[in-house]
C-alpha positions as CSV (number, residue, x, y, z in Angstrom):
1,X,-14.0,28.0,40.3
2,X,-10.7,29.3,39.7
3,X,-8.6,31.8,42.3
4,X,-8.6,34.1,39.8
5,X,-12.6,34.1,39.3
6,X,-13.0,34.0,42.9
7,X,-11.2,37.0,43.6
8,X,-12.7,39.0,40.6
9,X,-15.9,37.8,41.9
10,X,-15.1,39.1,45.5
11,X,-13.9,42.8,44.3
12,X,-16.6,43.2,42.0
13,X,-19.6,42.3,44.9
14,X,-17.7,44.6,47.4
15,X,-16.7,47.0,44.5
16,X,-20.8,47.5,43.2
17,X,-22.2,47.3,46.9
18,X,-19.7,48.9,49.7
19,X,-18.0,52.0,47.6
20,X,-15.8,54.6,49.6
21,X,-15.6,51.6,53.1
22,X,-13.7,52.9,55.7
23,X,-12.2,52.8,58.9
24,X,-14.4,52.6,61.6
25,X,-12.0,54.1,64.1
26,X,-12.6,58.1,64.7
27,X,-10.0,60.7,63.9
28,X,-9.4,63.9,62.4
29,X,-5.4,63.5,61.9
30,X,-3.1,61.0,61.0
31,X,-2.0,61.2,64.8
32,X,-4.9,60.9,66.2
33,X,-5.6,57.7,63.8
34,X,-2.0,56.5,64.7
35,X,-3.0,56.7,68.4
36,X,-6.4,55.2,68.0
37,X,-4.9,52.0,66.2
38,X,-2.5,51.4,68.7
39,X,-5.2,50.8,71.8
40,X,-7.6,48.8,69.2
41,X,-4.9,45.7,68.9
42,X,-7.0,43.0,70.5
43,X,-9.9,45.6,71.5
44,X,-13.1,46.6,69.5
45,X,-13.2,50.1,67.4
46,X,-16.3,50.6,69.4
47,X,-15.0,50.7,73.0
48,X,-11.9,52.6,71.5
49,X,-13.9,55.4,69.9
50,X,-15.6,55.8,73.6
51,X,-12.3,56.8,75.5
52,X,-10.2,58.6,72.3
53,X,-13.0,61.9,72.2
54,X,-11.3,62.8,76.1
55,X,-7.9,61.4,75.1
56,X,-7.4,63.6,72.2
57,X,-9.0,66.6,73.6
58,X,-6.0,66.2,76.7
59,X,-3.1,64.9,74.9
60,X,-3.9,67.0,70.9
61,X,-0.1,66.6,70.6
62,X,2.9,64.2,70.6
63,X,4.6,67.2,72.9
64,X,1.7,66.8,75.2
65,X,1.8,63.4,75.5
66,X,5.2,62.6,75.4
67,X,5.5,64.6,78.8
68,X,2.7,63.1,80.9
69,X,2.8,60.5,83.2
70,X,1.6,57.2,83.4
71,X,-0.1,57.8,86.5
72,X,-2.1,60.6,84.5
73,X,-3.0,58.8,81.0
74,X,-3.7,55.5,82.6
75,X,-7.1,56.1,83.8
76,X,-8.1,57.8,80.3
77,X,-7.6,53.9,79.0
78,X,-7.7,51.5,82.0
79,X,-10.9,50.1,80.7
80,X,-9.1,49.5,77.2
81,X,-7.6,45.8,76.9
82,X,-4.3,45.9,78.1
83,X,-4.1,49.3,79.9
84,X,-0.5,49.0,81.2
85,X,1.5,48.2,78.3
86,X,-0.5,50.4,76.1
87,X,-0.2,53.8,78.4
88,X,3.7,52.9,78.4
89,X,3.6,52.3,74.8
90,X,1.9,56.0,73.7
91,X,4.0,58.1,76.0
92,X,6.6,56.5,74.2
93,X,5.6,56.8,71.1
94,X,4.9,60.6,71.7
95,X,8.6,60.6,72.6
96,X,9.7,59.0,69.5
97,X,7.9,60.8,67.0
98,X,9.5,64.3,68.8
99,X,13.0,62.8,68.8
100,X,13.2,60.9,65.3
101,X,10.3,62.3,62.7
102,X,10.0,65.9,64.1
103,X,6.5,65.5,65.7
104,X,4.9,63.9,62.4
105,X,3.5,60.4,61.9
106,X,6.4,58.8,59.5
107,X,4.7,57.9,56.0
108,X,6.1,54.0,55.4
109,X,5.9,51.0,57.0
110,X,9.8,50.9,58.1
111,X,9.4,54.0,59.9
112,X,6.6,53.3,61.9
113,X,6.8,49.7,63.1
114,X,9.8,51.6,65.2
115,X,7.5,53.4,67.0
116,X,6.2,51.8,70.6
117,X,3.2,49.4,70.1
118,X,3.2,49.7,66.6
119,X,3.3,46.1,64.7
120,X,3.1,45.6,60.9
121,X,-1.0,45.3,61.1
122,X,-0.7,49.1,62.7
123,X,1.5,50.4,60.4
124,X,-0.3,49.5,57.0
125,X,-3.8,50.7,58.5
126,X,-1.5,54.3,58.7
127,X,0.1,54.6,55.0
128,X,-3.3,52.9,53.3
129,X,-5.5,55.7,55.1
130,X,-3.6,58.5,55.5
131,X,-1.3,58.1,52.8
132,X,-3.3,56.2,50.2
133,X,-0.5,53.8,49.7
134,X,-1.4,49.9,48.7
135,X,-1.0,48.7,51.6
136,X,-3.1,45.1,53.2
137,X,-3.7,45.2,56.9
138,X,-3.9,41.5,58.2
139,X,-6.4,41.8,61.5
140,X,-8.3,38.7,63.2
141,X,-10.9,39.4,60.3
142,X,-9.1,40.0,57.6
143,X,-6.9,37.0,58.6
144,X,-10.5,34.4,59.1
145,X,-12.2,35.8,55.9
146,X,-9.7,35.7,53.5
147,X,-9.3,32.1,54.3
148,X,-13.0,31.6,54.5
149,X,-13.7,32.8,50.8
150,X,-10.9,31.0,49.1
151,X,-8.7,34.0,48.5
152,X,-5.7,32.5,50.3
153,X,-4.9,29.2,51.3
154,X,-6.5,28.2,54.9
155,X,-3.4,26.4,56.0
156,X,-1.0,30.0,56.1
157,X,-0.1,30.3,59.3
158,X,0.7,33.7,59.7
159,X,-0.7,37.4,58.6
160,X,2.3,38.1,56.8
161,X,1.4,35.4,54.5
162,X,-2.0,36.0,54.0
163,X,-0.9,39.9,53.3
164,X,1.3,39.0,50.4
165,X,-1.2,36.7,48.6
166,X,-3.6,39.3,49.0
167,X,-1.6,42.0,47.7
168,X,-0.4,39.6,45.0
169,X,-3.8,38.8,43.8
170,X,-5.8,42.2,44.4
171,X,-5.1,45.1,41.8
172,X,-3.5,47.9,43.5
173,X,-6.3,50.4,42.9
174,X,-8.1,47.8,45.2
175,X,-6.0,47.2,48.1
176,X,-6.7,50.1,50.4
177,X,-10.4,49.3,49.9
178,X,-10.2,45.8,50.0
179,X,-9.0,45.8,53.6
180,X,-12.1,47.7,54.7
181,X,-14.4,45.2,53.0
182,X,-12.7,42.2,54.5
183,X,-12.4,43.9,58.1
184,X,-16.5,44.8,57.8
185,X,-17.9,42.1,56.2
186,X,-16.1,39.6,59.3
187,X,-17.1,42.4,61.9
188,X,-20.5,41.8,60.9
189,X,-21.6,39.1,58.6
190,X,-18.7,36.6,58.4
191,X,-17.7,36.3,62.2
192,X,-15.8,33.8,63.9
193,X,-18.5,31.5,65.2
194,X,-21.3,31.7,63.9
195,X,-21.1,33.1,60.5
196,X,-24.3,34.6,58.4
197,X,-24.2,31.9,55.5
198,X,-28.0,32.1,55.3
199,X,-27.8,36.0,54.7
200,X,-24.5,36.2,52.8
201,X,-24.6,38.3,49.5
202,X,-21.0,36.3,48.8
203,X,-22.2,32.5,49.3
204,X,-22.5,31.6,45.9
205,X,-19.0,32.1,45.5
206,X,-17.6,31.4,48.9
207,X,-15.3,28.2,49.5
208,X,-16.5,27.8,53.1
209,X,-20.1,27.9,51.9
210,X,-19.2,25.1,49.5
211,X,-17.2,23.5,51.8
212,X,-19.6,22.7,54.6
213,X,-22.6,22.4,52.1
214,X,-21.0,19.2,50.9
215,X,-20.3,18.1,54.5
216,X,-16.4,18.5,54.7
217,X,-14.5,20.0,57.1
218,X,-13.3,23.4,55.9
219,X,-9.7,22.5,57.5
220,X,-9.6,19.7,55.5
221,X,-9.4,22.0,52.4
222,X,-6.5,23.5,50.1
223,X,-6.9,26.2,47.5
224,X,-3.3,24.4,46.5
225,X,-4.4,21.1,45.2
226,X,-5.3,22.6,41.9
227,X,-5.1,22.1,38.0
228,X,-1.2,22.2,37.2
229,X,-2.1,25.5,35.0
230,X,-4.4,27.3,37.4
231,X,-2.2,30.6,39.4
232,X,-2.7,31.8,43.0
């Protein structure tokens, strides 16, 4: 199977079955969503959406939270990974986005991997939701799947470039979506240890499927070693 086959089959299953995916992070603004994906790096959207309802009631503005304490928004996240650094990081942030972008969440990536805990994962999830822009957010799932179904290379070392062959490969009507599908379908079918193979709608057409069917180690393979006149 070609990349190219592979990836049309991918965006067509997803496309047919899983139309209008979306974040599962609750918001109402892009603000509140800018907030929200700060304190989910390296924490689920579940435990997240259980502490932003009193967080966004308290702090509704980057005025308001830019002048709190740490003392006073710490407990509101201590039981958040990584409490400390991330109660620094949003009084910050409220800070910044008074002092540099008027109180508004900046609409391109640039911008926002300025603002405190932001990273390039943080700022894509922003423009492709609230702006609608093309944009591929590179999570822990993203990152696993993508490799697992043959759409990049599982020997790229970083989420940088797994995002560019992605957004290479997938038409830009696609991308925003796409990330969803990826995110959801390792969140709950394809996950990290023991993946649903047996109840996979996308085995038939899934390189690690084929991979350990035949007894090989996925590591083992390269979506590289291919006919001179086949295209990533």
């Amino acid at each position: 199977m070609t990349i190219k086959q592979r990836y049309k089959n991918v965006i067509d299953y997803f496309s047919n079955n899983f139309q209008n995916a979306e974040t599962e992070l609750h918001h109402s603004n892009a603000y509140e969503l800018l907030i929200a994906v700060v304190l989910s790096a390296q924490c689920t959207d579940k435990r997240v959406n259980m502490h932003t309802p009193a967080l966004f009631r308290d702090f509704p503005t980057p005025e308001i939270l830019s002048n709190t304490t740490f003392e006073i928004l710490f407990p509101y996240i201590k039981s958040i990974s990584f409490p400390n650094n991330k109660t620094k990081n949003l009084i910050a942030l409220g800070k910044m986005l008074i002092l540099d972008f008027n109180s508004e969440v900046p609409s391109t990536v640039e911008e926002l991997i300025k603002l405190p805990g932001v990273g390039r994962k943080t700022a894509n999830v922003i423009v492709s939701i609230i702006f609608n822009k093309p944009a591929m957010a590179v999570d822990t799932h993203v990152f696993r799947v993508s490799k697992r179904l043959g759409l990049v290379d599982a020997n790229l070392k970083t989420p940088l470039e797994v995002e560019k062959v992605l957004m290479k490969n997938i038409p830009k009507k696609y991308v925003a979506e796409a990330h969803h599908w990826l995110i959801l379908h390792g969140r709950y079918v394809c996950v990290a240890r023991s993946p649903k193979c047996e109840t996979c709608n996308l085995s038939n057409f899934c390189l690690y499927f084929e991979t350990i069917s035949k007894g090989i180690s996925f590591e083992m393979v390269s979506i590289n070693k291919k006919p001179k006149n086949e295209r990533v």
